[in-house]
C-alpha positions as CSV (number, residue, x, y, z in Angstrom):
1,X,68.5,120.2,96.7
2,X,71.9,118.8,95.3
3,X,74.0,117.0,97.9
4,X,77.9,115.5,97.3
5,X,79.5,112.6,98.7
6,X,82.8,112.3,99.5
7,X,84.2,108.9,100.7
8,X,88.0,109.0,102.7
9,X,89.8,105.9,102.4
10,X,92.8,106.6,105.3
11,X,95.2,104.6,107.0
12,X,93.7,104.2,109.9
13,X,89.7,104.8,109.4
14,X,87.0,104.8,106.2
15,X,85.1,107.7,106.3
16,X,82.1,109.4,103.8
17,X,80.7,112.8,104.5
18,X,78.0,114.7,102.7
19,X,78.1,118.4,101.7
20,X,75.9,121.1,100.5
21,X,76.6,122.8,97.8
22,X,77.8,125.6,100.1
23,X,79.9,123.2,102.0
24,X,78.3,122.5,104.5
25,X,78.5,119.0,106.2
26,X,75.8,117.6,106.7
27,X,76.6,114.1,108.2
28,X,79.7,112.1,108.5
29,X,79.8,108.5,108.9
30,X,83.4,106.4,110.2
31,X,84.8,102.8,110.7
32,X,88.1,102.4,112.2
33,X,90.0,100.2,109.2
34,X,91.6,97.0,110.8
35,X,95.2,96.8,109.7
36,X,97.4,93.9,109.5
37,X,100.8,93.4,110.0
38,X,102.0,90.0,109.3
39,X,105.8,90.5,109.8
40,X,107.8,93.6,110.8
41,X,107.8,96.6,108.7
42,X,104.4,94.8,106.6
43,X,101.5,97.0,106.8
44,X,98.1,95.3,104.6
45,X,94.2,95.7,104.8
46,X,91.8,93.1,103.5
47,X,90.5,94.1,100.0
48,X,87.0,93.0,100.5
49,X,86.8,94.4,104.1
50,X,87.7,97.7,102.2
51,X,84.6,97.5,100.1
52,X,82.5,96.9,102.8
53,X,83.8,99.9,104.8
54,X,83.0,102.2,101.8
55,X,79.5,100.4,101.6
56,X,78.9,101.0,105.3
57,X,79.7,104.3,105.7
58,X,77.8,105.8,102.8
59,X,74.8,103.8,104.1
60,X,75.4,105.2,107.1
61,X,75.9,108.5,106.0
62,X,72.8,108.7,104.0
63,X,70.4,107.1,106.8
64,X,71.7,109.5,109.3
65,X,71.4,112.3,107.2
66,X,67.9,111.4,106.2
67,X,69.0,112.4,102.1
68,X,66.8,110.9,99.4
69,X,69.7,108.9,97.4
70,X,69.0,110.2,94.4
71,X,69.8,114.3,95.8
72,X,73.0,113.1,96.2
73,X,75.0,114.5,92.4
74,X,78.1,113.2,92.7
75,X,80.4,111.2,94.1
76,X,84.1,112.0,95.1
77,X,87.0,109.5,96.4
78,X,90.2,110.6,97.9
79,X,92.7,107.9,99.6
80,X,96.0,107.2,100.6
81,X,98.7,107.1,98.0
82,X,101.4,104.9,97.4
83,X,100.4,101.2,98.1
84,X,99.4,98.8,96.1
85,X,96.1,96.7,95.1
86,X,96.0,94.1,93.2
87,X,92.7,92.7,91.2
88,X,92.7,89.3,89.8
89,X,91.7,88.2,86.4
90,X,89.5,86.1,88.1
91,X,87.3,89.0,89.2
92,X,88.8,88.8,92.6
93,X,91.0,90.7,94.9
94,X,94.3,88.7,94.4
95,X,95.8,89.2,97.7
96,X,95.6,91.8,100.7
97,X,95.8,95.6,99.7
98,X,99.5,96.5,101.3
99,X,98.9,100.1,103.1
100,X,101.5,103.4,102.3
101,X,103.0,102.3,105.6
102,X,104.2,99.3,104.1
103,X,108.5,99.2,103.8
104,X,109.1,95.5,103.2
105,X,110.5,96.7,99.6
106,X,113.6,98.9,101.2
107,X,116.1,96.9,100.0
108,X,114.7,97.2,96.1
109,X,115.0,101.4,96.9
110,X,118.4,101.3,98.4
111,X,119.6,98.9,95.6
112,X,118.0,101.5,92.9
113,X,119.6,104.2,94.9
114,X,123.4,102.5,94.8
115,X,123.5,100.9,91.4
116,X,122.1,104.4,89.5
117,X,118.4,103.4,89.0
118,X,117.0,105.9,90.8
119,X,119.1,109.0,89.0
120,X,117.9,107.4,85.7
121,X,114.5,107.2,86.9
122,X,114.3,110.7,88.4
123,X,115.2,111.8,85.2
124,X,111.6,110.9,83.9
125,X,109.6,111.1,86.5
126,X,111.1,114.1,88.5
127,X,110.9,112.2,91.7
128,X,112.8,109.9,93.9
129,X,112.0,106.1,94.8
130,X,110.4,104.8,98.1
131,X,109.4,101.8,99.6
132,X,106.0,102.4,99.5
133,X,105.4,103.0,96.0
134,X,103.5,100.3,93.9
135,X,107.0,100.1,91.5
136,X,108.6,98.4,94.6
137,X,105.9,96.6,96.1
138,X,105.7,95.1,92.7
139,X,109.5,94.3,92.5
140,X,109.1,92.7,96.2
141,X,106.1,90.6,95.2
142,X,107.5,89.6,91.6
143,X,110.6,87.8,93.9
144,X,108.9,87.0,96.5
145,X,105.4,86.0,95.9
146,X,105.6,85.0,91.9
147,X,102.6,82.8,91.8
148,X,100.3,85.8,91.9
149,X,102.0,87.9,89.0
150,X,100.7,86.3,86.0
151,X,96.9,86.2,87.6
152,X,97.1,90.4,87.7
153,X,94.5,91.6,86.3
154,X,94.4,95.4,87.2
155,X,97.2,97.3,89.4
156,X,95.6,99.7,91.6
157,X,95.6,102.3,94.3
158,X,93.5,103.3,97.4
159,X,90.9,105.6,96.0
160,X,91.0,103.7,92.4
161,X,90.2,100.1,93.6
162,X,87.4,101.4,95.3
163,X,86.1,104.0,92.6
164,X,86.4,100.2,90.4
165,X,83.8,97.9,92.5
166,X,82.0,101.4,92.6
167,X,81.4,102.2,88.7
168,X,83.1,98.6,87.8
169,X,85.4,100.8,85.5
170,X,89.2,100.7,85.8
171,X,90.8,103.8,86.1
172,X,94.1,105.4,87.5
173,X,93.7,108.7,88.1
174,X,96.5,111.0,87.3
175,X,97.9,112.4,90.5
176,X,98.0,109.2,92.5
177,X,99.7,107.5,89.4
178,X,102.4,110.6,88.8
179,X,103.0,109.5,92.6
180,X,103.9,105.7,92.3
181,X,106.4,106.3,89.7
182,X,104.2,105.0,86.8
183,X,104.5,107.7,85.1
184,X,107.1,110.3,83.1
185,X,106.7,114.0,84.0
186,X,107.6,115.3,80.8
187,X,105.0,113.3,78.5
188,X,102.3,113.1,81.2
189,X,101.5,109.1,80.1
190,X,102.7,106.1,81.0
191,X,107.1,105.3,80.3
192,X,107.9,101.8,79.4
193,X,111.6,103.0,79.7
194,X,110.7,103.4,83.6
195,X,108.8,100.3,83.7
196,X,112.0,98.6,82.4
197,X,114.0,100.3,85.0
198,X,112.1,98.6,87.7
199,X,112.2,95.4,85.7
200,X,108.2,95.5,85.4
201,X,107.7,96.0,81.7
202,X,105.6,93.0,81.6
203,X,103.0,94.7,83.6
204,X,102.3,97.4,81.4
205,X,98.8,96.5,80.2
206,X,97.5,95.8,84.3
207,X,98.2,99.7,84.2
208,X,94.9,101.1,84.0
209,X,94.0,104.1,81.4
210,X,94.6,107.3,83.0
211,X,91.9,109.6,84.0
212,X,91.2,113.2,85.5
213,X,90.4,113.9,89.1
214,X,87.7,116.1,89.0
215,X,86.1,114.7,85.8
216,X,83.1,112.1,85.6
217,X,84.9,108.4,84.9
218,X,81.6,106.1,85.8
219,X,78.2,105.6,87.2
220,X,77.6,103.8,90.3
221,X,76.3,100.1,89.2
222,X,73.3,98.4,90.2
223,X,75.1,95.6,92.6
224,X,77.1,98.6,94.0
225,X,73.8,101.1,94.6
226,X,72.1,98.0,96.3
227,X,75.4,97.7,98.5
228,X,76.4,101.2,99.6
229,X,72.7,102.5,99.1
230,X,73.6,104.8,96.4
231,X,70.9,105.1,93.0
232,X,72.5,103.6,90.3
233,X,73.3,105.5,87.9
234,X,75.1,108.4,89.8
235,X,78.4,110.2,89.2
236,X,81.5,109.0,90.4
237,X,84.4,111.3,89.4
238,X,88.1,110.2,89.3
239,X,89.1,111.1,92.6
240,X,91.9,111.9,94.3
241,X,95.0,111.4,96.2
242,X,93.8,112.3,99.6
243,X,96.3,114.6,100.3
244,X,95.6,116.9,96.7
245,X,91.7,116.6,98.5
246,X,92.6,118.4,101.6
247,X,94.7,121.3,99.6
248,X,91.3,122.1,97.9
249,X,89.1,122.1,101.2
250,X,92.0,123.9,102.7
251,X,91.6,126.5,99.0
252,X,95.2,126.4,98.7
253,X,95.5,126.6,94.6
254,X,97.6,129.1,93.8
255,X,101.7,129.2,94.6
256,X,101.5,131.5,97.3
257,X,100.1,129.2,100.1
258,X,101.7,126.3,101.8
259,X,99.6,123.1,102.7
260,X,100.9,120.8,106.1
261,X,98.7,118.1,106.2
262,X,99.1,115.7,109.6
263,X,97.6,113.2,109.3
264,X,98.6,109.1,108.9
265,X,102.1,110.9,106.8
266,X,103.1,114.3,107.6
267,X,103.1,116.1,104.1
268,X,104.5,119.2,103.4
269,X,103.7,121.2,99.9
270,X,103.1,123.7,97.8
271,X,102.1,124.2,94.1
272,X,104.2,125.2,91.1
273,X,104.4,126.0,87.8
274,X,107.6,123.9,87.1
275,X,108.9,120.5,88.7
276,X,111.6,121.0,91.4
277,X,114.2,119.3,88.9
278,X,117.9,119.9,90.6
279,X,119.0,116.7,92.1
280,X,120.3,118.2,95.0
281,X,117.0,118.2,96.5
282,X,115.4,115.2,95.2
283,X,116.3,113.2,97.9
284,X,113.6,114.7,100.0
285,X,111.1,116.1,97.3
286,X,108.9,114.7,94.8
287,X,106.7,116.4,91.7
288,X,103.5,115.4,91.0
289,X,100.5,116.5,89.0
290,X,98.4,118.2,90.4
291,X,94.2,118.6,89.8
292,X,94.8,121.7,88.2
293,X,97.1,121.1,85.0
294,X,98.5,124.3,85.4
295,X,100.5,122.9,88.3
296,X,102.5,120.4,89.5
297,X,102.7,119.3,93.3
298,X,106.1,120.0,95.1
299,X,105.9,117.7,98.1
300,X,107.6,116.4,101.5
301,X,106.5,113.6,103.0
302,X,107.1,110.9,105.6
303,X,105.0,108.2,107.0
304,X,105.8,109.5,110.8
305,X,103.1,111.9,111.7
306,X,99.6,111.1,113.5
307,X,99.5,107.7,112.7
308,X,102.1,107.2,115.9
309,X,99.5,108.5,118.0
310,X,96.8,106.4,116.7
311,X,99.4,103.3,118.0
312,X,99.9,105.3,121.3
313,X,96.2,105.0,121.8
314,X,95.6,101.8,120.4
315,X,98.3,100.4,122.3
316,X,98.9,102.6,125.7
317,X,96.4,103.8,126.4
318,X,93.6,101.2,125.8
319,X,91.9,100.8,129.2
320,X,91.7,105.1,129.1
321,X,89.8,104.8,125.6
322,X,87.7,102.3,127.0
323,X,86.9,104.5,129.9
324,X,86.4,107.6,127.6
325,X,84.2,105.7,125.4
326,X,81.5,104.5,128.5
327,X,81.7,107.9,130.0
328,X,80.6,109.3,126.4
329,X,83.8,111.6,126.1
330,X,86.6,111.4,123.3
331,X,89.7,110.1,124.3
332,X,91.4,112.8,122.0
333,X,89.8,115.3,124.7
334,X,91.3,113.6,127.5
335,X,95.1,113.5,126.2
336,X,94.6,117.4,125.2
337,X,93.6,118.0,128.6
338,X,96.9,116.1,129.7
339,X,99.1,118.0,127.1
340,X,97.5,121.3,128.0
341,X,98.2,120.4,131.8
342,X,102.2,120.1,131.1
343,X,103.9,123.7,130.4
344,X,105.7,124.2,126.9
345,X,109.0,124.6,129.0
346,X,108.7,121.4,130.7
347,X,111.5,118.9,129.3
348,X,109.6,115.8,128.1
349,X,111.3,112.9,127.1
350,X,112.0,113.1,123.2
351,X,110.2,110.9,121.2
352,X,111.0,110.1,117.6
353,X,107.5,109.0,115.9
354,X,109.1,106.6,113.2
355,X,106.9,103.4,113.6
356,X,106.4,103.5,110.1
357,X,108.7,105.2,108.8
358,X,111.3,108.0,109.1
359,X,113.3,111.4,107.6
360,X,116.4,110.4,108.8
361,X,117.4,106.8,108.5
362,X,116.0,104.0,106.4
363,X,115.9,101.6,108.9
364,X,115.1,104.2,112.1
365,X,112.9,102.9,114.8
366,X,110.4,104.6,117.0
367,X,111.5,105.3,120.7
368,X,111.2,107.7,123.9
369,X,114.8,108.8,125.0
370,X,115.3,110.6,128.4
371,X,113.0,109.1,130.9
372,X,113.0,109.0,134.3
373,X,111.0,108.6,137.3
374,X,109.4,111.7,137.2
375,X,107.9,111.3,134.1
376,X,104.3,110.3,133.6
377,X,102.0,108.9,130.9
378,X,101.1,112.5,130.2
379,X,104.2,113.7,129.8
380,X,104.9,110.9,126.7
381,X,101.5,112.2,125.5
382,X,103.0,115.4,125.4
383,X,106.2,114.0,124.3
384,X,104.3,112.2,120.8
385,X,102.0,115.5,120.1
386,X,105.9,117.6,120.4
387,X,107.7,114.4,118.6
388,X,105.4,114.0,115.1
389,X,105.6,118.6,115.1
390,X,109.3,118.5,115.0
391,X,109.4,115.6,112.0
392,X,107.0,117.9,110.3
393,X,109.4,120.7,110.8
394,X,112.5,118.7,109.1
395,X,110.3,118.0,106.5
396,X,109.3,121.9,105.9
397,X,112.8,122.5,106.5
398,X,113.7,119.6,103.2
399,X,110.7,121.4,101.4
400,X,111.7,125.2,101.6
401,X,115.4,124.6,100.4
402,X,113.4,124.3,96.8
403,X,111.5,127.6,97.3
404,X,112.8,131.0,96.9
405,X,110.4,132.7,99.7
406,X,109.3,131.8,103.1
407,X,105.2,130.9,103.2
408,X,103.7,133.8,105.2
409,X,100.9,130.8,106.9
410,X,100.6,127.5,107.2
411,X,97.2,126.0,105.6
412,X,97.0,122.8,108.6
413,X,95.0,119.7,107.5
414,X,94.3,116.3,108.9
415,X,93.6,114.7,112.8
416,X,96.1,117.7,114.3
417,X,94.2,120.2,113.4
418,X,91.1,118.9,115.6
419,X,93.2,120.1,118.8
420,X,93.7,123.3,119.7
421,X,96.8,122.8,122.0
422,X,98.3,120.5,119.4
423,X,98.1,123.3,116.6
424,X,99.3,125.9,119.3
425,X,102.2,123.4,119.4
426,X,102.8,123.2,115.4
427,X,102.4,127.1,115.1
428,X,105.3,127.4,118.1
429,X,107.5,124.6,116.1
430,X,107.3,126.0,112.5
431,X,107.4,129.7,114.0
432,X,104.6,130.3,111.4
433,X,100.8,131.3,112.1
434,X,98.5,128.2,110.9
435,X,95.4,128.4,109.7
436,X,92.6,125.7,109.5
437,X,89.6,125.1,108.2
438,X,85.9,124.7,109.4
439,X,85.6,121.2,108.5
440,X,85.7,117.8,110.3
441,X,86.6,115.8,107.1
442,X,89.2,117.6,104.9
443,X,89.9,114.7,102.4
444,X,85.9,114.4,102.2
445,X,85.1,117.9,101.6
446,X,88.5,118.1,99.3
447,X,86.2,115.2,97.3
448,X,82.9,117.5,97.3
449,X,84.6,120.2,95.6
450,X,85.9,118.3,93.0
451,X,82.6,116.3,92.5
452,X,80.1,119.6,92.3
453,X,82.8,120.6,89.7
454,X,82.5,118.1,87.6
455,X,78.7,117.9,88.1
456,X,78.3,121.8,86.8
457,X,77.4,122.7,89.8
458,X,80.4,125.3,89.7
459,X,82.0,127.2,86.7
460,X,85.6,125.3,88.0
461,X,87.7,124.5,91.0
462,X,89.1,127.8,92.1
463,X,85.4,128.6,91.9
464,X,84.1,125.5,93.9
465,X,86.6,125.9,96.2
466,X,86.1,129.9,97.1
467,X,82.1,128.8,98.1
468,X,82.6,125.4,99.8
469,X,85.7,126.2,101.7
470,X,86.1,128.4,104.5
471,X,89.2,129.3,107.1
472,X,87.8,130.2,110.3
473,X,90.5,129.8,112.5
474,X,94.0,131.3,112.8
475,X,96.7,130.6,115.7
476,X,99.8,132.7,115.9
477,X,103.2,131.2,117.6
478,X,103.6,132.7,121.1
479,X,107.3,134.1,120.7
480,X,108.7,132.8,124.1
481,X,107.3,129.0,123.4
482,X,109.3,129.7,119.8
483,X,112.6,130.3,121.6
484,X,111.9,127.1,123.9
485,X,110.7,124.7,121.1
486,X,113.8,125.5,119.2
487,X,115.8,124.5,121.8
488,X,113.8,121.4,121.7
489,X,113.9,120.7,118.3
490,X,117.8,120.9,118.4
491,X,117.8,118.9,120.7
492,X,115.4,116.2,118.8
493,X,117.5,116.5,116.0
494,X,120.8,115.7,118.3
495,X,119.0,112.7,119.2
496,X,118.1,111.4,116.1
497,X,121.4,111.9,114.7
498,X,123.1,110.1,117.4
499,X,120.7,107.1,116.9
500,X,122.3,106.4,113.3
501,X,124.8,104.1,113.9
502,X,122.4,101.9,115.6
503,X,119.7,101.3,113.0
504,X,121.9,99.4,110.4
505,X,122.8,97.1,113.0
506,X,119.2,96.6,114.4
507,X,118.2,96.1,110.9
508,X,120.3,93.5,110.7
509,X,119.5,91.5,113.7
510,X,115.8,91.9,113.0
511,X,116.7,90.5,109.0
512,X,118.9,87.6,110.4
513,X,118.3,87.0,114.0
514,X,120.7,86.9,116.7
């Protein structure tokens, strides 16, 4: 029988899963990624460390599963977009891999923004520029770290370093690279006129060639296979920027649905047959391309979703994970029961989830405003699940000023859509039913798909995706918790708005000292 990996390389964990070719999961293995955060706003992972996650988990996966190597057809990576890795000519990885949380370039984006670079760059590449991308982690690292430009070997991202010490091929596979500004729109290659924009035209040849998600680009080698456990000799397919994975487990390939995936970044999008070119709303939205050529990707995103609750645990909660974890419970399960134990109508304190990053202020911090005595630890639970579904409502609200109708349902994707009161919540906030589907690993599965297409196993994607995707889940918003969470989410926004004037100022402080 024919069995498909699919290896998720997140923010926060490194996961690889293996389906059926109904889609059926059939074992998932996970290590939490260790993050490091050398100065304020700096967000990197150890390159090496990365390769050994992969390696682990697909041992893992395949021991636990009990699946002869050599049933498994394909191979699938999604991971994080923006980012940057950097591979050495010396066969190395030349520095840390900096994570899409990373903002240490926001000065470079807000200089593009005032001088005109970024109106001249949007003209190519449809989209507009953020910290994150590799185009200003590069500018950052060519001022501030020179010695390790001219040793660049290959410029990569997430999924593509790792599909690299996999196949020991360098690739960049389209959608990821359409989303780091590499490339123009219009030609669908590589623009040396961008490149010049950013100042980085002497990097053009560290730019890999260019290749197509859901098509074969390598064979796992025989140091890899001994590593990971893999047979040498198997199919690794481009891959894919994680979130283009979970719109094909979610099946949403065609313009009519809307994907909201909540996960490290809440992403908001939807597919179309044109780019979203007016620049009054390319300050919010970008254009990509998307695994089906026929389409390009219309997308909101910001890194302020999920990945604040992962700090909430990590950080506030440690002793109760500890306790979860020797009583053999989740500590997910305990902080639903706590939300679940507080009434929509309570007033929570508001919490604005922008430890990364945030939708309305470049410099914004994360904070809980409106506490008092009364308030426990599970109301601020409660107050983060509320806080990351009203940033993914202002970033609907920035995506559906580009679309002509209203989606009908919200396709719901990523660690949110584990929780049932947590996706009641999101249904309440976005006044929209949400649907989910029956699937632990979204990005993993997305991966599946695409690697039994590529395989043959299916005739194409839409085909793939109608068999090994299933929605088995739908939750309508409860009218009366609609007319109290808008209440909430005005005042949220109030909150956030009032906040303004201080960021620039802390900003400066944390830039210059007092």
């Amino acid at each position: 029988m024919k069995y498909f990996l699919g290896l998720d390389n997140g923010g926060t964990t490194t996961k690889a899963a293996i389906y059926d070719r109904e889609g059926k999961e059939i074992c998932v293995a996970s290590v939490e990624t260790k993050m490091i955060v050398p100065a304020p706003g700096f967000v990197e992972r150890n390159m090496d460390e990365m390769w050994e996650a992969n390696c682990t988990v697909t041992r893992n996966a395949l021991e636990k599963s009990g699946i002869d190597p050599a049933d498994i057809a394909g191979v699938g990576i999604c991971g994080h977009g923006k980012g940057l890795y950097l591979w050495g000519k010396d066969n190395r990885p030349l520095r840390n891999g900096i994570i899409s949380t990373d903002n240490r370039a926001w000065k470079y984006t807000e200089n593009w923004r005032k001088d005109g670079t970024e109106s001249e760059v949007a003209k190519l590449s449809c989209q507009k520029i953020m910290s994150c991308q590799p185009v200003a982690i590069l500018a950052w690292l060519r001022d501030h770290e020179p010695e390790c430009m001219d040793k660049i070997q290959w410029i990569f991202e997430a999924k593509d370093y790792v599909r690299f010490r996999l196949t020991g091929e360098a690739g960049a596979e389209y959608g990821d690279s359409s989303g780091a500004n590499f490339l123009n729109l219009h030609t669908r290659d590589y623009d040396m006129e961008l490149l010049k924009l950013f100042g980085l035209e002497q990097y053009r040849d560290a730019l890999p060639p260019l290749c197509e998600a859901a098509k074969i680009c390598g064979q796992v080698t025989e140091e890899a296979a001994e590593k990971c456990g893999l047979l040498a000799g198997t199919p690794v397919i481009g891959g894919l920027f994680d979130i283009q994975a979970c719109m094909l487990a979610a099946n949403v390939l065609t313009e009519e649905e809307l994907c909201m995936i909540a996960g490290t970044w809440s992403v908001e999008l939807y597919l179309s047959k044109t780019p979203v070119v007016e620049k009054k709303f390319l300050e919010y939205i970008r254009n990509t391309f998307f695994l089906l050529p026929e389409y390009y990707l219309v997308e909101v995103g910001t890194a302020a979703s999920a990945g604040n609750n992962e700090w909430f645990v990590r950080e506030l909660l440690p002793e109760l994970k500890a306790q979860a974890k020797a009583e053999g419970r989740s500590i997910y399960e305990i902080m639903n029961g706590w939300v679940e134990e507080i009434p929509a109508k309570e007033l929570c304190p508001i919490f604005l989830p922008y430890l990364f990053e945030s939708n309305v202020h470049p410099h914004a911090k994360s904070c809980f405003v409106g506490m008092t005595s009364f308030h426990t630890r599970k109301h601020l639970v409660r107050s983060v699940y509320e806080g990351i579904a009203f940033t993914h409502r202002l970033d609907l609200e920035h995506l559906l000023v580009s679309r002509a109708d209203r989606p009908k349902v919200i396709r719901l994707t990523g660690g949110v859509a584990k929780s049932k009161v947590w996706t009641q919540i999101f249904a309440d906030v976005m006044n929209l039913p949400i649907e989910i589907v029956d699937v632990n690993e979204t990005g993993a599965l997305g991966c599946a798909i695409a690697a039994a297409t590529a395989t043959g196993e299916y005739r194409d994607m839409k085909e793939a995706a109608s068999k090994m995707s299933r929605i088995t889940t739908r939750v309508e918003p409860i009218p009366e918790n609609v007319a109290i969470y808008n209440k909430k989410y005005d005042l949220y926004r109030k909150t956030a708005d009032a906040l303004n004037s201080v960021w620039d100022v802390y900003q400066d402080l944390e830039d210059n000292g007092l």
